[in-house]
C-alpha positions as CSV (number, residue, x, y, z in Angstrom):
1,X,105.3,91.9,193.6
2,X,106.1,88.8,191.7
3,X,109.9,87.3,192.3
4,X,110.8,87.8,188.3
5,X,110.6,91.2,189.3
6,X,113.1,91.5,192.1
7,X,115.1,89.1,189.4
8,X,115.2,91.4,186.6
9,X,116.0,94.1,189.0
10,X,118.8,92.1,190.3
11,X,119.9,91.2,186.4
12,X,120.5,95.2,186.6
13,X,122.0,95.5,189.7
14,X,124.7,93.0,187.5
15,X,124.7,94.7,184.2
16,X,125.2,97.8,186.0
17,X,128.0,97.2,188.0
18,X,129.7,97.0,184.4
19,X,128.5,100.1,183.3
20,X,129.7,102.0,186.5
21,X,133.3,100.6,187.5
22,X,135.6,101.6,184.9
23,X,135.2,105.1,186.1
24,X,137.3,103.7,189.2
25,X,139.3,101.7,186.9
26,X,140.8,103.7,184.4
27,X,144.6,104.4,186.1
28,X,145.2,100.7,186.6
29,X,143.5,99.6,183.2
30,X,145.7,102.5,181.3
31,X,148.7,101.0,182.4
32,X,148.2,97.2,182.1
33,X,147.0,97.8,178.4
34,X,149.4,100.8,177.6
35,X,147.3,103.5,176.7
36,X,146.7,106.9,178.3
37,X,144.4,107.3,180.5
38,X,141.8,109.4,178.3
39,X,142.3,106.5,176.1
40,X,141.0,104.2,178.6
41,X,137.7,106.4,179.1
42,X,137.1,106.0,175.5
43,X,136.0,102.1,177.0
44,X,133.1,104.0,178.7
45,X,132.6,106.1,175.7
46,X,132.1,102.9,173.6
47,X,129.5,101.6,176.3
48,X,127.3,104.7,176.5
49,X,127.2,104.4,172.4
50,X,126.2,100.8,172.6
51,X,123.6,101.6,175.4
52,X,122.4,104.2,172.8
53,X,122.2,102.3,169.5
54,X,121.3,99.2,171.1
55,X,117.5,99.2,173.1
56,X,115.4,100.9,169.6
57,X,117.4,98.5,167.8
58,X,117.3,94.7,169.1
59,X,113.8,95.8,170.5
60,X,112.6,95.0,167.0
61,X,114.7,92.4,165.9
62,X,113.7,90.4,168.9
63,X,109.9,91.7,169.1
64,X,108.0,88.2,167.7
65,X,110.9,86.0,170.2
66,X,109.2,85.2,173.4
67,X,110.8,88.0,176.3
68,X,112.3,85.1,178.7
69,X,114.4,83.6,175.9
70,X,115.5,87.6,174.4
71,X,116.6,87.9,178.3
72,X,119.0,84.9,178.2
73,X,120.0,85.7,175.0
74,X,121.2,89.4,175.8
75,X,122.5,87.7,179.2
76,X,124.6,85.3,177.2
77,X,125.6,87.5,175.3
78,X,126.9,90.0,177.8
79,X,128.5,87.3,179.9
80,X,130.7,86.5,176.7
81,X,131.7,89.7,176.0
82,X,133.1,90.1,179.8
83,X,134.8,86.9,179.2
84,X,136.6,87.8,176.5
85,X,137.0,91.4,177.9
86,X,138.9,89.7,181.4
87,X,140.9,87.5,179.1
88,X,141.9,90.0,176.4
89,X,145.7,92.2,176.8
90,X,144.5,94.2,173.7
91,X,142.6,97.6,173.7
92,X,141.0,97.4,170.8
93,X,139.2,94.1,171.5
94,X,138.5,95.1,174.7
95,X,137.0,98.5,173.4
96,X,134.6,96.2,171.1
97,X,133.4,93.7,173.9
98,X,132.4,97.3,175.7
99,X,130.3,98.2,172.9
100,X,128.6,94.6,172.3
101,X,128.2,94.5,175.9
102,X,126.5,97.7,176.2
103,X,124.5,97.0,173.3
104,X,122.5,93.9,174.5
105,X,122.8,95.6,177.7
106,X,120.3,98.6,176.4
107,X,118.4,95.7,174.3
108,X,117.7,93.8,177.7
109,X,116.9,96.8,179.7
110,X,114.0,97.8,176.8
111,X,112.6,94.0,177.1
112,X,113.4,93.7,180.9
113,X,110.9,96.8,181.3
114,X,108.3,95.8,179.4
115,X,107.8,92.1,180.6
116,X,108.2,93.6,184.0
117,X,105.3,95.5,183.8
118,X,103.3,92.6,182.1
119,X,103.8,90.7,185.1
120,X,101.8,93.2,187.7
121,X,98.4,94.8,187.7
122,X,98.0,98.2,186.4
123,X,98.4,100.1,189.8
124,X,101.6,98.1,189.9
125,X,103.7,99.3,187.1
126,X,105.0,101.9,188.8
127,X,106.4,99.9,191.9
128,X,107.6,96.9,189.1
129,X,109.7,99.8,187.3
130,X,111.1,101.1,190.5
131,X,112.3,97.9,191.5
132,X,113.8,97.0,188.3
133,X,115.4,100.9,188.1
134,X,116.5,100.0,191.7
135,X,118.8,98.1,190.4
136,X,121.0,100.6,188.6
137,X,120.8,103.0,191.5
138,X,122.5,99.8,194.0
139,X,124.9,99.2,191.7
140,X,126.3,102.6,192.1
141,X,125.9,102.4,196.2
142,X,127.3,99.3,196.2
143,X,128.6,97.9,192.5
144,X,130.4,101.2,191.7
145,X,132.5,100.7,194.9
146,X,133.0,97.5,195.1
147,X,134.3,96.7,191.4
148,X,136.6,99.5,192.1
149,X,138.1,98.2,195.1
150,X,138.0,94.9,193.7
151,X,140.1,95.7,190.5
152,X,142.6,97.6,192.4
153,X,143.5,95.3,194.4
154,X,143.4,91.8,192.8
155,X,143.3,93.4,188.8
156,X,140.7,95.2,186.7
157,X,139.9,91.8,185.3
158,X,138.9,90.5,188.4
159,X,135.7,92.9,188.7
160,X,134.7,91.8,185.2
161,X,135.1,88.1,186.1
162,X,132.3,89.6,189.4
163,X,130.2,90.8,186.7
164,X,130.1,87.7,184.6
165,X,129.6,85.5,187.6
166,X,126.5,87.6,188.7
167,X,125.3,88.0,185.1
168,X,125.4,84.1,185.6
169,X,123.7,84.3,188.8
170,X,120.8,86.1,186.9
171,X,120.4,84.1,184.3
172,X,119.2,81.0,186.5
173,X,116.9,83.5,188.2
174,X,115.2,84.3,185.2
175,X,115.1,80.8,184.0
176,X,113.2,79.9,187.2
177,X,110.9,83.0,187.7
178,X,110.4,84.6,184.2
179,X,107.6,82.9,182.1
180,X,108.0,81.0,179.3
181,X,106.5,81.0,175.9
182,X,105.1,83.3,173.2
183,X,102.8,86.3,173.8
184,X,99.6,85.2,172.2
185,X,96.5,86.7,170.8
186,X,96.1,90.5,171.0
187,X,99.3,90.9,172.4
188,X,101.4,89.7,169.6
189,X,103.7,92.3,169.1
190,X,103.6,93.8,165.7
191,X,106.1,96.0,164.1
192,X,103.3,98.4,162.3
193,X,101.6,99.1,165.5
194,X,105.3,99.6,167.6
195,X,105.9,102.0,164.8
196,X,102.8,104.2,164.8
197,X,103.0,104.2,168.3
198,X,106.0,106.4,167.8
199,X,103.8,108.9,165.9
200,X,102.7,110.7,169.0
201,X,103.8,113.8,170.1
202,X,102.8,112.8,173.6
203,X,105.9,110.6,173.1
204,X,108.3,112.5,172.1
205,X,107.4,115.0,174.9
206,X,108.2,112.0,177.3
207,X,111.0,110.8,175.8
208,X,112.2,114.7,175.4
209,X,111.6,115.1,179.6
210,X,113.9,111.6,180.0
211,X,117.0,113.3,178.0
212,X,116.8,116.3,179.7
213,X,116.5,115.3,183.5
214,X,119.2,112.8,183.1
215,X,121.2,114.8,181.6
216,X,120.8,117.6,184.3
217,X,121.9,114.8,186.6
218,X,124.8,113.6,184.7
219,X,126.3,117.1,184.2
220,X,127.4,116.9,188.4
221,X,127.4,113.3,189.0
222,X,130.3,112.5,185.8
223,X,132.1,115.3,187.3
224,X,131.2,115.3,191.2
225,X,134.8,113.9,192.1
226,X,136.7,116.6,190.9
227,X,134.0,118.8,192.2
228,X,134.0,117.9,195.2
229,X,138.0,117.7,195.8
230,X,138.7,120.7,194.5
231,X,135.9,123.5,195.0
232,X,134.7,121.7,198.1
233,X,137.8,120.7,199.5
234,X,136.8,117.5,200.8
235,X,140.0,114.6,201.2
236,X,140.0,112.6,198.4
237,X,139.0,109.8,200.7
238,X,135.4,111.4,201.5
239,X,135.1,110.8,197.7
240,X,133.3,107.5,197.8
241,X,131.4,108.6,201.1
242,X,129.5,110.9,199.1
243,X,128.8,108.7,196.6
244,X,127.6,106.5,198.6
245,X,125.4,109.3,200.3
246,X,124.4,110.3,196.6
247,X,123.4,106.4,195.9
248,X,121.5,106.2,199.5
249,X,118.9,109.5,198.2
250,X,119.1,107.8,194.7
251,X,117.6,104.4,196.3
252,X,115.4,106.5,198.5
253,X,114.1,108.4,195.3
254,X,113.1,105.9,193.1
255,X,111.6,103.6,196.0
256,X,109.2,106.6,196.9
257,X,108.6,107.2,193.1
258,X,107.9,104.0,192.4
259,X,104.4,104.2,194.8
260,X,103.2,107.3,193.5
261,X,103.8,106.9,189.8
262,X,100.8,105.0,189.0
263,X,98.5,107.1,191.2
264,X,99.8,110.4,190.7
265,X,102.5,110.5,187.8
266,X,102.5,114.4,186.7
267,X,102.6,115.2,190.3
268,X,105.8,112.8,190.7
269,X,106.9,114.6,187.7
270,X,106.2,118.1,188.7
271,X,107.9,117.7,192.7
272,X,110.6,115.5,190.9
273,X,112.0,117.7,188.4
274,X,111.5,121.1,190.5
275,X,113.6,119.7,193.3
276,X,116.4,119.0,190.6
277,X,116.1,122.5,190.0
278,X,116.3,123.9,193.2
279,X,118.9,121.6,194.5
280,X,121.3,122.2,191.2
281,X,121.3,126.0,191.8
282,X,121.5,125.3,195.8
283,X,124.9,123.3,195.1
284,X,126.6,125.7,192.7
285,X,125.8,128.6,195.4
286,X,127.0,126.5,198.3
287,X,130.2,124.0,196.5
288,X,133.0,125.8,198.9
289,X,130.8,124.5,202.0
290,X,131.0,121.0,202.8
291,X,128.1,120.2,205.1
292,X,125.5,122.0,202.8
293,X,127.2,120.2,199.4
294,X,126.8,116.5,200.9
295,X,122.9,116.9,202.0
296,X,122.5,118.5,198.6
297,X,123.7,115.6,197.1
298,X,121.5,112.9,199.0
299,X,119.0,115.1,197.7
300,X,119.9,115.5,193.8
301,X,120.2,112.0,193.8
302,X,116.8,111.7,195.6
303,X,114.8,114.2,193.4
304,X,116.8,112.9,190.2
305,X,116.0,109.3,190.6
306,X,112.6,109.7,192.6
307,X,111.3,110.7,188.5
308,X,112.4,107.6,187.1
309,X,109.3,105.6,187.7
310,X,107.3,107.6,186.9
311,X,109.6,108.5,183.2
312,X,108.9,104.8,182.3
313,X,105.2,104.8,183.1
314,X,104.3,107.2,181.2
315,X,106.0,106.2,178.2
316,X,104.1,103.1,178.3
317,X,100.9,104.6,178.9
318,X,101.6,106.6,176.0
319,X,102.5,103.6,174.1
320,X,99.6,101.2,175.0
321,X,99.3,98.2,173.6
322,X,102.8,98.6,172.0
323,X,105.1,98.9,174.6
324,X,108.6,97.3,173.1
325,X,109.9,100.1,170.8
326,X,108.5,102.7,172.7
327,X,110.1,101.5,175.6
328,X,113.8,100.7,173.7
329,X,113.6,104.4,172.9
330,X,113.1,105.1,176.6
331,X,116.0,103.7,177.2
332,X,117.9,105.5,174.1
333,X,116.4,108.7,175.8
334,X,118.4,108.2,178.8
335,X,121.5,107.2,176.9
336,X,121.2,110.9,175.4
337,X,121.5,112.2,178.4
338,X,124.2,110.4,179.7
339,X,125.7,111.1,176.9
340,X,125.1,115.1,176.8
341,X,125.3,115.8,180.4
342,X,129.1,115.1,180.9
343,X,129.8,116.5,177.1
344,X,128.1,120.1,178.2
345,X,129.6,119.8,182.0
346,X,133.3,119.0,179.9
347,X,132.8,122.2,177.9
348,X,131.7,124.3,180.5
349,X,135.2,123.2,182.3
350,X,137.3,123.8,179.3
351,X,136.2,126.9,179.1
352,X,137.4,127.5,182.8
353,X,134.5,127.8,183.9
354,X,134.9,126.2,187.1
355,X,132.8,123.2,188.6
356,X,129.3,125.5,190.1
357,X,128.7,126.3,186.5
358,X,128.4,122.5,186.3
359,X,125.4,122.5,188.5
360,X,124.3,126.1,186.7
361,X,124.0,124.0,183.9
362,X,122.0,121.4,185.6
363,X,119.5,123.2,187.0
364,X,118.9,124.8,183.1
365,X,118.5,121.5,181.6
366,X,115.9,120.3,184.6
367,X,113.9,123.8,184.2
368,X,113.5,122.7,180.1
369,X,112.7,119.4,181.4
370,X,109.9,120.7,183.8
371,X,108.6,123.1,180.6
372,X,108.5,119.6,178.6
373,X,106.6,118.0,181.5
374,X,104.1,121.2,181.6
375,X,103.6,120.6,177.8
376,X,102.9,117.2,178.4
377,X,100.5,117.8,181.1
378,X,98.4,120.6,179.2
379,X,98.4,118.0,176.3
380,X,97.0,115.5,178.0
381,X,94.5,117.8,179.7
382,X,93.3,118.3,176.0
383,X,93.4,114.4,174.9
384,X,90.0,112.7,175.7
385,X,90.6,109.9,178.0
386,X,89.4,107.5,176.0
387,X,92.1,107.9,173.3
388,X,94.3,107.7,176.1
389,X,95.3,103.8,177.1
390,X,96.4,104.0,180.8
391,X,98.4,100.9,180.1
392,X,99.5,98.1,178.3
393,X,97.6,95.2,179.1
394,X,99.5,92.2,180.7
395,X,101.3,89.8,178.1
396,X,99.3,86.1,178.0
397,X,101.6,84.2,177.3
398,X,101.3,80.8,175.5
399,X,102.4,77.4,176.0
């Protein structure tokens, strides 16, 4: 696996640690900026909007710009807006560097993925997208924690000043690793064929299976503290142990996914998704038992991630020889989710319907994400190969 893999992965494992740590943050931030404290989530609110807006859109006003210098650009970018965030004593600006951050967060995601994939043989992709996915999932085993701990103890700006200086850290990784130059002959991107791409129904099938299964996994995770202090009746303290137990299957998942996406992708899709079922409806008849509730979350998080390889690969065998925008919408896919999953799981518990309906809900969303992935399947039993491309080919890239 080349090194600008591991990098990009790594540029993640950065980006990500941002996305996760206010969750940890929000008591200490409330107060230094004085707002309430369901104020201060609307700073993760702002992110999961830009994550959403921003991959379909900066995928195509950056598609002609050669991928290494859209990477330091988003980085740039994303390292300003945490400086400003650390320096800032005012909400308002601080709820607008979220958004811009999260916004050429998504865009670098979309491009990370695709030049990843460009940079390893097609029985690769699959391992190239688990590594670079492997990032997200450490940055909740160790980012998540470690921000948090971080900011409570020498200030919340302190963990964004850690992001910025890995951020930085990235971006001479990708200046030494990631090629240079413009894609070049039929490889140029163009905005027609990015577009018709989008056409298929295949597509939207994928992209439909994405929203769903993340969203079956946010439902628990966005709530899985309150869960599990108050129907498990685990110490607040064994909080982060689980976690870090969750983050440990989610690592596990998408490592193992990663090596049999390429080979085997509706199979990895199939297993995946059925085990998300299984284990959802598992957890909400076990949550009063500890024991049972912690291996049950190794395993969500193992099941749950273990698809994510194999999410990605298909969307860019869908989209073939026009991977950017099909792959910003990827990533826009999983921003729905994230965004649904705790909305549904918020209403459920509004409605007092206590935190097992959260994983009821779960495993509904992952049994209309295995139907979508049985559509899928059945079409492309129907497609003739040949219409088919496996793959995008790998970028050449020009002097």
């Amino acid at each position: 696996m080349p090194l600008a893999v591991y990098i990009l992965g790594f540029s993640i494992f950065a980006q990500g640690t941002s996305e996760l740590m206010l969750a940890g943050l929000l008591p200490e931030m409330a107060a230094d900026l004085g707002v309430s404290v369901p104020e201060a989530g609307m700073l993760i609110s702002a992110f999961a909007v830009g994550m959403l807006v921003g991959a379909p859109v900066l995928a195509v006003a950056t598609l002609r710009w050669p991928r290494r210098t859209v990477l330091l650009t988003f980085l740039g970018i994303f390292i300003a807006t945490h400086v400003v965030g650390a320096l800032t004593t005012d909400y308002t600006a601080l709820l607008i560097t979220r958004a811009a951050g999260a916004f050429v967060y998504a865009g670098f995601w979309a491009v990370a993925a695709v030049t990843a994939v460009s940079l390893v043989p097609a029985n690769a992709k699959g391992r190239a997208m688990s590594v670079v996915a492997s990032g997200l999932t450490l940055a909740t085993v160790f980012g998540l924690p470690l921000g948090t701990v971080l900011g409570q103890r020498l200030g919340w700006q302190t963990a964004f000043w850690a992001v910025g200086v890995l951020s930085a850290l990235s971006v001479i990784g990708i200046l030494a690793t990631v090629p240079g130059g413009r894609p070049s002959g039929e490889n140029v991107p163009r905005l027609g064929r990015e577009l018709r791409a989008l056409v298929s129904p295949r597509l939207w099938l994928a992209y439909g299976t994405t929203a769903l299964i993340t969203g079956a996994l946010l439902v628990v995770f966005s709530y899985l503290a309150p869960f599990l202090t108050e129907t498990t009746g685990l110490p607040p303290a064994m909080v982060p142990v689980v976690l870090g137990v969750y983050g440990v299957g989610s690592f596990i998942g998408v490592t193992i996914g990663g090596r049999t996406a390429d080979a085997r992708p509706f199979a990895t899709l199939f297993v995946g998704v059925a085990g998300v079922i299984v284990v959802s409806a598992a957890l909400a008849l076990a949550a009063r038992e500890p024991a049972p509730t912690i291996a049950l979350a190794f395993l969500l998080g193992a099941f749950g991630f273990g698809v994510n390889p194999a999410l990605n690969t298909r969307v860019f065998s869908l989209a073939g020889d026009a991977p950017t925008l099909a792959a910003g919408t990827n990533v826009s896919a999983f921003n729905v989710g994230i965004t649904a999953g705790p909305w549904l799981g918020g209403l459920a518990i509004g409605a007092g319907a206590g935190y097992p309906s959260l994983a009821w809900i779960g495993a509904a969303l992952a049994l209309a994400a295995l139907a979508a992935v049985a559509g899928s399947a059945a079409l492309a039993r129907r497609t003739p190969r040949a219409r088919v491309p496996e793959s995008p080919a790998p970028s050449v890239i020009s002097a």
